[in-house]
DSSP file (Angstrom, degrees, kcal/mol; ACC not computed):
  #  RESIDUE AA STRUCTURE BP1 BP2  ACC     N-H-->O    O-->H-N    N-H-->O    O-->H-N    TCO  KAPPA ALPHA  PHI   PSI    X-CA   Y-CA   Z-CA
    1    1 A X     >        0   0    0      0, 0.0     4,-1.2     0, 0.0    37,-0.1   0.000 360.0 360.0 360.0 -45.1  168.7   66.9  101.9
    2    2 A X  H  >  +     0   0    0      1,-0.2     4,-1.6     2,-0.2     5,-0.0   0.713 360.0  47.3 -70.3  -1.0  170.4   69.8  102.7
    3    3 A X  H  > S+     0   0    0      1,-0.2     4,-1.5     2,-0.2    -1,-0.2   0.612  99.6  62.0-113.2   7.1  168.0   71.9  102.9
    4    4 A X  H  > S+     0   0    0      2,-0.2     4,-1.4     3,-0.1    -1,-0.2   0.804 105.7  66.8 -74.1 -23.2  165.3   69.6  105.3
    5    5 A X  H  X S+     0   0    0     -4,-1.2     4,-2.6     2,-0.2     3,-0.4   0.986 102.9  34.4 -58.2 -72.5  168.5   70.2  107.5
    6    6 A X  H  X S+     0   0    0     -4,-1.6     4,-2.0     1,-0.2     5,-0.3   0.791 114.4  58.2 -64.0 -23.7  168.2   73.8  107.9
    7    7 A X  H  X S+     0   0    0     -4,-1.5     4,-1.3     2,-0.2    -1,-0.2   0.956 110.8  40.8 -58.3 -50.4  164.5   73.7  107.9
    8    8 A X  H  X S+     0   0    0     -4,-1.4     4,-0.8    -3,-0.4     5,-0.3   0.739 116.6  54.8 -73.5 -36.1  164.3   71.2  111.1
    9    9 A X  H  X S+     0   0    0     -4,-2.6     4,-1.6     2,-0.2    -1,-0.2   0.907 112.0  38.7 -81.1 -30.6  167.2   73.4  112.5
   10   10 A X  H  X S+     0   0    0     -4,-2.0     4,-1.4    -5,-0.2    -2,-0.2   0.716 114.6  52.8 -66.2 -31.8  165.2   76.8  112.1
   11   11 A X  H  X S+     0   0    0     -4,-1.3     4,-1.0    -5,-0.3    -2,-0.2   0.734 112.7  50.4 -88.9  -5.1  162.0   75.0  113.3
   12   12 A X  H  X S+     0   0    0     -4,-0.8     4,-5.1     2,-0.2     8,-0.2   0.870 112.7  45.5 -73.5 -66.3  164.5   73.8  116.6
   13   13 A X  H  X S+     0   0    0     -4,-1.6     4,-1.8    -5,-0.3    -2,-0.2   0.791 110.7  49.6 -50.2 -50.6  165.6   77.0  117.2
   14   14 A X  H  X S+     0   0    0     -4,-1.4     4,-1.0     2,-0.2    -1,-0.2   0.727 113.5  47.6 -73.0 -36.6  162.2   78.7  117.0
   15   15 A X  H  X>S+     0   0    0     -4,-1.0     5,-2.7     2,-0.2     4,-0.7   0.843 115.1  46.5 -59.1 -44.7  160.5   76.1  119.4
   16   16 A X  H ><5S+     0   0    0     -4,-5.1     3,-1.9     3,-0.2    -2,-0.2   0.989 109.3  50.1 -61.9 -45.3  163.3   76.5  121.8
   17   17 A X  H 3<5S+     0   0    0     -4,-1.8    -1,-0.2     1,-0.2    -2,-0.2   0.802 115.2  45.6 -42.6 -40.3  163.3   79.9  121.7
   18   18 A X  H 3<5S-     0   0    0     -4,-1.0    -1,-0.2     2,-0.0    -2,-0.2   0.470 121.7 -94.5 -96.9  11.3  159.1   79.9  122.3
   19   19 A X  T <<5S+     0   0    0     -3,-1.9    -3,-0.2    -4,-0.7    -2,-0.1   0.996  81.9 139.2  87.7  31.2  159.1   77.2  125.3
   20   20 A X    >>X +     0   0    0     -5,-2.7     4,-2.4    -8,-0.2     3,-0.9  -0.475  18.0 159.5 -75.1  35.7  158.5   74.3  122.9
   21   21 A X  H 3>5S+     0   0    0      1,-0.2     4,-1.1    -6,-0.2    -1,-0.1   0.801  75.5  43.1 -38.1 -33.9  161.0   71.8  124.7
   22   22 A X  H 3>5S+     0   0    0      2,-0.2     4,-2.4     3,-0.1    -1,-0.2   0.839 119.7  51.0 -93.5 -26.5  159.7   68.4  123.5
   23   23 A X  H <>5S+     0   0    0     -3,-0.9     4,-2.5     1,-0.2     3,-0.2   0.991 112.8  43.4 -62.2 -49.2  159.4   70.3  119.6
   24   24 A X  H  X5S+     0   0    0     -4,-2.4     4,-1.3     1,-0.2    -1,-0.2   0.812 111.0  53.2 -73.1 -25.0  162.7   71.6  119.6
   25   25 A X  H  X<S+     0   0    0     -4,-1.1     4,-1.4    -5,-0.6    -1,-0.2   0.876 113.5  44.1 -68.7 -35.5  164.2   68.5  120.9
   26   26 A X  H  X S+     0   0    0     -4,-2.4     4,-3.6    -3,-0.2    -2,-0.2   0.774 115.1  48.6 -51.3 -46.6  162.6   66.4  118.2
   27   27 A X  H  X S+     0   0    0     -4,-2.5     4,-1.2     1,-0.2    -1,-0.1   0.804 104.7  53.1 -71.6 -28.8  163.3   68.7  115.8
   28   28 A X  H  X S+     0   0    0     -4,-1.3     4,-0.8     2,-0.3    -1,-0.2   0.760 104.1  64.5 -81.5 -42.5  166.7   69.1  116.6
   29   29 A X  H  X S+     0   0    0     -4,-1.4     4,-3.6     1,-0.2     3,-0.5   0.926 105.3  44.0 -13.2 -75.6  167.0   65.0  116.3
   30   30 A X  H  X S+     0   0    0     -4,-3.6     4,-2.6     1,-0.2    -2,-0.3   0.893 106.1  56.5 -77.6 -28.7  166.2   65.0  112.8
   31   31 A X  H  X S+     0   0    0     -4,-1.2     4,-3.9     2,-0.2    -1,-0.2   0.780 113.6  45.3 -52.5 -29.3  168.4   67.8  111.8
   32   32 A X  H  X S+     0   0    0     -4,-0.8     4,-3.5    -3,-0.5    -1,-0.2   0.854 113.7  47.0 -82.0 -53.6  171.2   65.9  113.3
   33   33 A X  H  X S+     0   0    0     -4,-3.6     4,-2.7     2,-0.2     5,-0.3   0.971 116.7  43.3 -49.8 -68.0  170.2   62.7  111.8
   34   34 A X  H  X S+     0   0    0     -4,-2.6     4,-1.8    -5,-0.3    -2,-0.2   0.971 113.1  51.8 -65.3 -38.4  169.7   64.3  108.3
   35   35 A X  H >X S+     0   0    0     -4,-3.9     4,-2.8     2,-0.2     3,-1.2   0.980 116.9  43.1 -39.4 -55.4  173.2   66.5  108.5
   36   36 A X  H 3X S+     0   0    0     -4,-3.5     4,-2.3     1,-0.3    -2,-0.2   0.847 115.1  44.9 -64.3 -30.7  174.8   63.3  109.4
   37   37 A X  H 3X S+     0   0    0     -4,-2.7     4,-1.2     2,-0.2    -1,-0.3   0.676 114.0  52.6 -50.6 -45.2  172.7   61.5  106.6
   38   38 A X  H << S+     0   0    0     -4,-1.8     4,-0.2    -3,-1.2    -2,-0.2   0.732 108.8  49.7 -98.4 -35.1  173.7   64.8  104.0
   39   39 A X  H >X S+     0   0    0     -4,-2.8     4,-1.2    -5,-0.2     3,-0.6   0.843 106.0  53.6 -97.3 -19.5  177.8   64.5  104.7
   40   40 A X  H >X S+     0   0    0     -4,-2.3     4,-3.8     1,-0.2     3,-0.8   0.990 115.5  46.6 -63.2 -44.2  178.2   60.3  104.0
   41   41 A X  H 3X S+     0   0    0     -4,-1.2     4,-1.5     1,-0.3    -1,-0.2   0.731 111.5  42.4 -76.4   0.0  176.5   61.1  100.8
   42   42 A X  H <> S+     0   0    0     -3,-0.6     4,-0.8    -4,-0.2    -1,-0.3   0.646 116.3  52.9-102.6 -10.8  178.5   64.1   99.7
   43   43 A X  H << S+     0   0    0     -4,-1.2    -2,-0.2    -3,-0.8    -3,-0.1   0.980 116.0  44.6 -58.4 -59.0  181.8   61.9  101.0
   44   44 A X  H >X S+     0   0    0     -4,-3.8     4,-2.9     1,-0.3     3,-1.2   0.709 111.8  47.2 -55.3 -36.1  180.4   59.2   98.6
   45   45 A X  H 3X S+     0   0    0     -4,-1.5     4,-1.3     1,-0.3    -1,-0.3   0.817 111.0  50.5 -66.0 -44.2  179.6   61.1   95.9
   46   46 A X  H 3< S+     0   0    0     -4,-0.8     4,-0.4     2,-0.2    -1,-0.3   0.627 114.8  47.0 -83.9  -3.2  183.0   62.9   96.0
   47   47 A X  H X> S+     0   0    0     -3,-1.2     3,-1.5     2,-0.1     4,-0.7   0.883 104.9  57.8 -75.7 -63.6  184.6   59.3   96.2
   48   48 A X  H 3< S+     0   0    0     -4,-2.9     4,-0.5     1,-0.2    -2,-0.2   0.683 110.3  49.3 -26.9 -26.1  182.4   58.0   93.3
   49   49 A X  T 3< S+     0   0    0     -4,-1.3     4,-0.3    -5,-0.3    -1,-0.2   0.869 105.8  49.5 -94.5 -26.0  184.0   60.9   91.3
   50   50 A X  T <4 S+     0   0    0     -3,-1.5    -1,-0.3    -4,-0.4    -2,-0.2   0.448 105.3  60.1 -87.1   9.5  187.3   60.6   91.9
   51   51 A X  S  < S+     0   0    0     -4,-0.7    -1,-0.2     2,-0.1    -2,-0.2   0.446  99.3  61.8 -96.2 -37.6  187.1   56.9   91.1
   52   52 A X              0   0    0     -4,-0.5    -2,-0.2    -5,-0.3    -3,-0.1   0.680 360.0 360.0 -79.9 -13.8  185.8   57.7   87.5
   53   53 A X              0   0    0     -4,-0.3    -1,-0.2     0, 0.0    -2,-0.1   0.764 360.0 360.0-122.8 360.0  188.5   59.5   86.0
């Protein structure tokens, strides 16, 4: 997950950079979406663990 984050955020970066406004805005969407998406499961998972022992 994390690393469809950095991809979308490198592909953001590189459209903005070339004049791609509607790419880089898009792109930048889903990186945002999937970061936010990539820290509730590393919360849960680090709940889930302290809950087991």
């Amino acid at each position: 997950m994390l690393r469809w984050t950095i991809t979308f955020i490198i592909i953001a970066i590189v459209a903005g950079i070339l004049g791609f406004g509607g790419v880089a805005g898009t792109a930048a969407g889903i990186a945002k979406v999937l970061f936010f998406i990539f820290i509730v499961l590393f919360i849960l998972s680090l709940i889930r663990s302290g809950v087991k022992r």
